[in-house]
N, C-alpha and C positions, 0 to 999 in steps of 0.2 A: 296687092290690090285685086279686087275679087274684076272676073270679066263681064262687062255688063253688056247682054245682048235686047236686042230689042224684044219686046214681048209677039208670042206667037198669038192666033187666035185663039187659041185655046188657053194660053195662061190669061188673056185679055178675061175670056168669058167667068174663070175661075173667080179672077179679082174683081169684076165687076158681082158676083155672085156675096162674095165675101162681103161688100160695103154694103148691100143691100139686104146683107143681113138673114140670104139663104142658106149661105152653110154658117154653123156656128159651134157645131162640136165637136169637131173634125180638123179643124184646124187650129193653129196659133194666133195669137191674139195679133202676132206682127205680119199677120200676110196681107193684109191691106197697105199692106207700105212696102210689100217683096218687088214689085215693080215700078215705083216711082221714081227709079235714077236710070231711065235709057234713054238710047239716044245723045240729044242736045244735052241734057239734063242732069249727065253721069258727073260723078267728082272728083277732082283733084287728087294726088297723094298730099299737096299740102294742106289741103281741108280737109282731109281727114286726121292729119295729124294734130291740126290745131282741135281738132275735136278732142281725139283722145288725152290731150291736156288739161283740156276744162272737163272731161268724166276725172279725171285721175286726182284732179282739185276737187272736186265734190264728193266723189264717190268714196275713194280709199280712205281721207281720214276719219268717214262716218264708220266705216266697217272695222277698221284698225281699231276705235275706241271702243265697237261692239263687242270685239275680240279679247281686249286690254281689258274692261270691266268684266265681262263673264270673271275673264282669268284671276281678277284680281279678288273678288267676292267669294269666289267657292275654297279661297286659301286665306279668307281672315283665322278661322281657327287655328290654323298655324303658327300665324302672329301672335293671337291672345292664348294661346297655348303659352308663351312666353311669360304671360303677366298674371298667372296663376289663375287662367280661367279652367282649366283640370282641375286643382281645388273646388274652385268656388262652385262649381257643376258637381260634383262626386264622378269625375271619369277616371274610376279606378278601374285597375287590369286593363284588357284591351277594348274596353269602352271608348276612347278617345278613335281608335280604330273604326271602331263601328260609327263614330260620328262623320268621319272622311268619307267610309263607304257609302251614309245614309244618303249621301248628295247624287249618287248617281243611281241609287236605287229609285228616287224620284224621275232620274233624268230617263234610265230605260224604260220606269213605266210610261214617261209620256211625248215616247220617240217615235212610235207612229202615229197616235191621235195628234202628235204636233204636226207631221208630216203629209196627214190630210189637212188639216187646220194652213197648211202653206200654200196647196194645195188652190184649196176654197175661198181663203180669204185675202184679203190685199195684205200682202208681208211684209210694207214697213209698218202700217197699222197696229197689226199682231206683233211685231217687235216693241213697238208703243207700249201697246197694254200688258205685254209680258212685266219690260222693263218695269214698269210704273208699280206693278205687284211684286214684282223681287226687290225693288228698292225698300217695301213695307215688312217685309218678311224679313229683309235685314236687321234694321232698324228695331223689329219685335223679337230677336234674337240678343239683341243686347240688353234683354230683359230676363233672358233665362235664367233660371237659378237649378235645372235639375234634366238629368238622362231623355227621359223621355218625352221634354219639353223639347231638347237640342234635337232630336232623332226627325220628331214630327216637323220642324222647323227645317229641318235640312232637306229632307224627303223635299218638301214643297217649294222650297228653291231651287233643286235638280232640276223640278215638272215646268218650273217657269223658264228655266236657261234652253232646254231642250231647242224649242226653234230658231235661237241665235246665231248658231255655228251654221247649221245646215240653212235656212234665209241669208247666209252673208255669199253663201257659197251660188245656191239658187239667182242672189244678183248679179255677182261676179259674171255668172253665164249668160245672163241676159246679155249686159253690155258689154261684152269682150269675146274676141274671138277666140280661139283654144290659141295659139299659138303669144295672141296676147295675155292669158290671165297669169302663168307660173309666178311671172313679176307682181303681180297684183296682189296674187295670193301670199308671197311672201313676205310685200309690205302690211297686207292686212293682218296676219299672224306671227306677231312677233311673242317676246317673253318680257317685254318692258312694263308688263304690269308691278314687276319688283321694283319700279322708279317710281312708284305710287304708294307701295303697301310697305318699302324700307323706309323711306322719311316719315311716313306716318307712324308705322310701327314705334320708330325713334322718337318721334316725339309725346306719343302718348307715354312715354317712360316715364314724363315729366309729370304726368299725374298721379295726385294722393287718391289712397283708398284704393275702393274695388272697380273704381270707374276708368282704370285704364285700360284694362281687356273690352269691357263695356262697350268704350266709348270708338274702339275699331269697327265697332258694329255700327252703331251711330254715326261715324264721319262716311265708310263707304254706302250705306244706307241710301243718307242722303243725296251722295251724287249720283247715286243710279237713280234717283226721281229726276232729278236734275237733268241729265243726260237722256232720259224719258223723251221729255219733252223736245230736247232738241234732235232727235229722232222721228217724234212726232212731226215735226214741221219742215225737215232739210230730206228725209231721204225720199227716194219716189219709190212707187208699190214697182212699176216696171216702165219700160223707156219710151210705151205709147200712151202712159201717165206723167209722164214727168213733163212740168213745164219750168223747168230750167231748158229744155233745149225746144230748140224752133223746131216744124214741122220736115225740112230736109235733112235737118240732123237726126232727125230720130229717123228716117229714111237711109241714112249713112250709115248708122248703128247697127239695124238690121241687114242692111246689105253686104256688111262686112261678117257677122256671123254664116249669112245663109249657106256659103260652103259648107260648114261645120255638117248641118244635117243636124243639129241638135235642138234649136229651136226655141222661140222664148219662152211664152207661156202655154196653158192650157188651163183653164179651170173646170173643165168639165171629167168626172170619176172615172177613167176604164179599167174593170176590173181584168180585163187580158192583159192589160201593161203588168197589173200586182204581181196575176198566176208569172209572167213571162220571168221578171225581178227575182223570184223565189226559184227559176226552175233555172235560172244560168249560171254555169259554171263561176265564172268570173266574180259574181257577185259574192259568191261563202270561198274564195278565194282570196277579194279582199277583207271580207267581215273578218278571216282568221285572221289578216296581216294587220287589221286593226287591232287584236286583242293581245296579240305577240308585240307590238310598238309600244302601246299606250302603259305595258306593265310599268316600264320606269316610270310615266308621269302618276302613276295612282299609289307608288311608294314614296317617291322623292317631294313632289308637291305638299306631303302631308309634317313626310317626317325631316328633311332638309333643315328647318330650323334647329330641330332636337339635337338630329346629328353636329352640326354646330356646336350648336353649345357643349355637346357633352365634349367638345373638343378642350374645354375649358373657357371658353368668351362668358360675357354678362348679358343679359337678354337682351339687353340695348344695342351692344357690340354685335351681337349673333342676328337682328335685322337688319343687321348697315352692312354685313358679311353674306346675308342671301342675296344680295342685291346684282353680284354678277353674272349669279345663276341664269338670271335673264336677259343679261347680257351674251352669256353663251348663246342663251336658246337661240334670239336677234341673230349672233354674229350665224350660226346655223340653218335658220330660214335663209338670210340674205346669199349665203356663200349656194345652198344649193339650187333656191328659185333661183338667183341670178343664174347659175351656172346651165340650168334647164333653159334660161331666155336666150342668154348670150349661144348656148349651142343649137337653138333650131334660130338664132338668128343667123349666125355665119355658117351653119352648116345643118340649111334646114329638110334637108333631105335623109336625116342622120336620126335613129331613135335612141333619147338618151337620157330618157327617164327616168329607167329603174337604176343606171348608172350612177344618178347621181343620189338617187335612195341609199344603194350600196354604200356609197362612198360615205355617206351622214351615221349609217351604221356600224361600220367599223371602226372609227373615230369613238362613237360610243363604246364600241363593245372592248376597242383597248381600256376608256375611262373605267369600265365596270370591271376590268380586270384587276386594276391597280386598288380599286376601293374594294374587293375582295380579299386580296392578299395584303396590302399594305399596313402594318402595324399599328397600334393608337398612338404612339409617340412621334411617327412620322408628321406633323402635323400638316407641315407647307403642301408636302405632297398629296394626303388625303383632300386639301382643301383644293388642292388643282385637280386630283381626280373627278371629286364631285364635279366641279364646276364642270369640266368636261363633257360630265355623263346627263347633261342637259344638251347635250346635240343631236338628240333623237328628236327633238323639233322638227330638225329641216327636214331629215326623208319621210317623217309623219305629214307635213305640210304640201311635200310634193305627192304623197300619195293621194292624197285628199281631192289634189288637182288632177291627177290620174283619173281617179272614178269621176269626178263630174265632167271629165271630156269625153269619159268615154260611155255614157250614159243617156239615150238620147229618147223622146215620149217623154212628156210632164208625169202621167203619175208613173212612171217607171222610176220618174229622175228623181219624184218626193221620195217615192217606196226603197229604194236603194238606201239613200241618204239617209233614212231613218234606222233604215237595217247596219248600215254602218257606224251609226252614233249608240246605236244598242250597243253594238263589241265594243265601241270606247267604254261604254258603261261599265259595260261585264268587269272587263278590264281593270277598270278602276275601283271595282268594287273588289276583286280579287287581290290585289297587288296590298294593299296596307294591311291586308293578314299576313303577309310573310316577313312583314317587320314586329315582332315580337318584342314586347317592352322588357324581359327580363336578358337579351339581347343587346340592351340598347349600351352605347351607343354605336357599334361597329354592326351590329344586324346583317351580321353574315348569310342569314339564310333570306333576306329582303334581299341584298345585293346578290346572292349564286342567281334567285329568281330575275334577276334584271339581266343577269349576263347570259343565263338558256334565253330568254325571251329576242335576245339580239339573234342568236342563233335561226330560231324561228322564222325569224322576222326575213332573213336573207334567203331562206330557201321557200318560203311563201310568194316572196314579189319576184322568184327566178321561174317560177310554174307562172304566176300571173303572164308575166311578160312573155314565155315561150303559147301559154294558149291565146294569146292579144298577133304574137307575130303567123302563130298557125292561120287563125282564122284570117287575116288581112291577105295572106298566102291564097287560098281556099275564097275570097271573094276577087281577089286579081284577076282570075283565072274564071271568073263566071263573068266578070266584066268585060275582059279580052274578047270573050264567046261571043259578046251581043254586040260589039263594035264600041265604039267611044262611049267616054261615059257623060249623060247627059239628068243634068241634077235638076232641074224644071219640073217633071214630075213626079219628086219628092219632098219639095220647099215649104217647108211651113204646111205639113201634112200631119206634126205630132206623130209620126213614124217612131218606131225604137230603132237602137240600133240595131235590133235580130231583124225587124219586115225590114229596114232599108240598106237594101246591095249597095247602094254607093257609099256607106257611113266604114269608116277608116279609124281603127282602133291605134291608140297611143301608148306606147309602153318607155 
């Protein structure tokens, strides 16, 4: 429970400054509400808690299903890969390749113009109209008949998903304290979109003609219009917009972040925050450990079905067979966000972050072993490797929640985020070159590259975590200097974390 002191004259004059509308670019949009619980006025732990109830009932099944449809959309080809949309396209050689990749070619071109667009405009709005335009671009995709119809189609549904991941993330911060989101973040990012795209997949089997690959486009299509809309009307831009909660709750809300030092919003541009984003260590620390993680999801996402089947299953059989894929991924969020909750809950004085990254990696990197060397006739076993080598979820999921705790200035926090949805891109666009179709179905040189990338990926987040414990080092020790440390005149200032001495890095 944060310590609620009474306001000095000086924080009075600030706040009063703020309502009235004289400072306005300087601050966060929540500093009119940084002072409203002193005194008599302060809250409960049980009304707080009953708060955090009613965000966790609203808030995470909106962001889960934001998560769950990205995930499930940008892998229909996969599915109609099965039902002879490769045919019916002319994706001969490694064209099918360059169709997985075309998705995030759109996505890295438009990672930072989405990232100002987060930015500037109210962000469940812009999730609105994204969605409402990807569900059409679906939908006109189950019209293609030819290569460079699918390419241009793909490209522009990358440019549309772009601000979904990074706006779910941007909420998250709004209404959750860092000690609160891991769990948030791990409900929100699961792999349960294969409990969407296996039944369906299964059952368009049962159609004649060339409308079964088709018609994968056309059923998910439609529920992302669908789902548009209830986006449009359930989620709120930020917590001093939203009126699902009364005016002391969104006072609770914020008074539980403000330790953080990280802040709600800011819609106002500063170009120091960008220069600041691009000149930190930390920041092309994680961009690499994003590009080193995300290899498995830009090979396996694409060609997981294929490997399947060439196991000998029937297309039908080989959708109802990806299906635990995302079962893993689930059981791998849940085990290491829970395990990040549960350890700074009992032992919150304890950093154990990259601990539990570690731990999500090496689980993979044994699975990538065994689908390296394991033989085609092994069958049970290669299909328990795969499915394994889908645990690279969880320490990607907990990184994700690394950099947004440790990222503090709105455009620093859009500019980061975008810079780190780029390496996903890259990533992703990299990774299904190294599955060569004349390879298939063992693609040894697709899985040597998932298993160096595990490699990578553990000695990247071990420099992160030692320059994250340096620097906390190196501000103890400037803090000690100046006597106690007094966060009052840093609150809701849009500081980053380099201007504010008191902001406390997570590793």
């Amino acid at each position: 429970m944060a310590d609620h002191k009474v306001m000095s004259a000086a924080d009075a004059e600030d706040t009063h400054s703020i309502k009235m509308g004289e400072v306005t670019s300087d601050v966060d949009v929540a500093a009119a509400y940084a002072h409203h619980l002193t005194g008599e006025n302060a809250y409960t732990r049980k009304e707080a808690t009953r708060l955090r109830w009613k965000l966790d009932f609203r808030l995470v099944p909106l962001l889960w299903f934001n998560v769950t449809l990205g995930a499930m959309d940008k892998v229909t080809t996969a599915t109609a890969a099965l039902y002879g949309f490769k045919t019916d396209t002319d994706l001969t050689g490694d064209r099918y390749s360059w169709v997985g990749s075309a998705f995030y070619f759109g996505y890295l071109f438009w990672c930072l113009p989405s990232g100002s667009l987060l930015q500037r405009l109210p962000v469940a709005k812009l999730m609105f109209v994204a969605q409402l335009l990807w569900g059409c671009v679906l939908i006109g995709t189950g019209f293609a008949n030819n290569f460079p119809t699918l390419i241009a189609l793909r490209v522009i549904l990358g440019a549309l998903e772009a601000p979904i991941v990074p706006g779910n993330f941007l909420i998250i911060s709004m209404w959750y304290p860092r000690r609160e989101q891991p769990l948030r973040t791990g409900l929100m990012y699961t792999g349960l979109s294969v409990l969407f795209t296996g039944p369906i997949g299964w059952g368009i089997g049962f159609l004649s003609g060339d409308h079964q690959w088709r018609a994968m486009f056309w059923i998910t299509g439609g529920m992302t219009i669908v789902w548009a809309c209830v986006i449009g009307l359930f989620l709120p831009d930020n917590p001093v917009k939203a009126k699902f909660v009364t005016e002391r709750q969104k006072a609770i809300v914020i008074d539980k972040i403000r330790g953080d030092q990280t802040g709600v919003e800011n819609k106002t541009f500063k170009k120091e925050q960008v220069i600041e984003a691009f000149l930190d260590p930390k920041t092309w620390l994680m961009f690499f450990f994003q590009i080193w993680i995300s290899i498995p999801n830009g090979g396996l996402t694409n060609f997981a079905p294929l490997i399947i089947k060439g196991l000998g299953y029937t297309s039908q059989r080989s959708t109802l067979l990806t299906m635990p894929t995302g079962i893993m991924q689930t059981v791998a969020s849940y085990i290491c966000n829970g395990g990040v909750f549960l350890t700074l809950k009992y032992l919150p004085q304890k950093q154990c972050r990259t601990a539990w990254v570690l731990f999500g990696i090496i689980i993979g990197m044994i699975a990538a072993i065994f689908l390296y060397t394991l033989p085609l006739n092994a069958l049970h076993g290669r299909l328990a490797a795969l499915y394994c080598s889908y645990f690279y979820l969880g320490p990607y999921i907990v990184s994700l929640g690394i950099n947004t705790a440790n990222t503090a200035g709105h455009t620093k926090k859009v500019t980061v985020n975008a810079l780190i949805f780029i390496a996903y891109c890259v990533s992703n666009i990299i990774a299904p070159q190294f599955f060569k179709s004349n390879q298939a179905p063992l693609y040894p040189l697709g899985m040597g590259a998932i298993l160096g990338s595990y490699v990578l990926s553990m000695i990247t987040i071990v420099l992160y975590a030692a320059y994250c414990w340096n620097e906390n080092r190196r501000r103890d020790k400037v803090d000690a200097a100046k006597g106690a440390r007094i966060h009052s005149d840093t609150d809701f200032k849009d500081l980053t974390d380099k201007q504010n001495v008191h902001f406390r890095y997570v590793w």
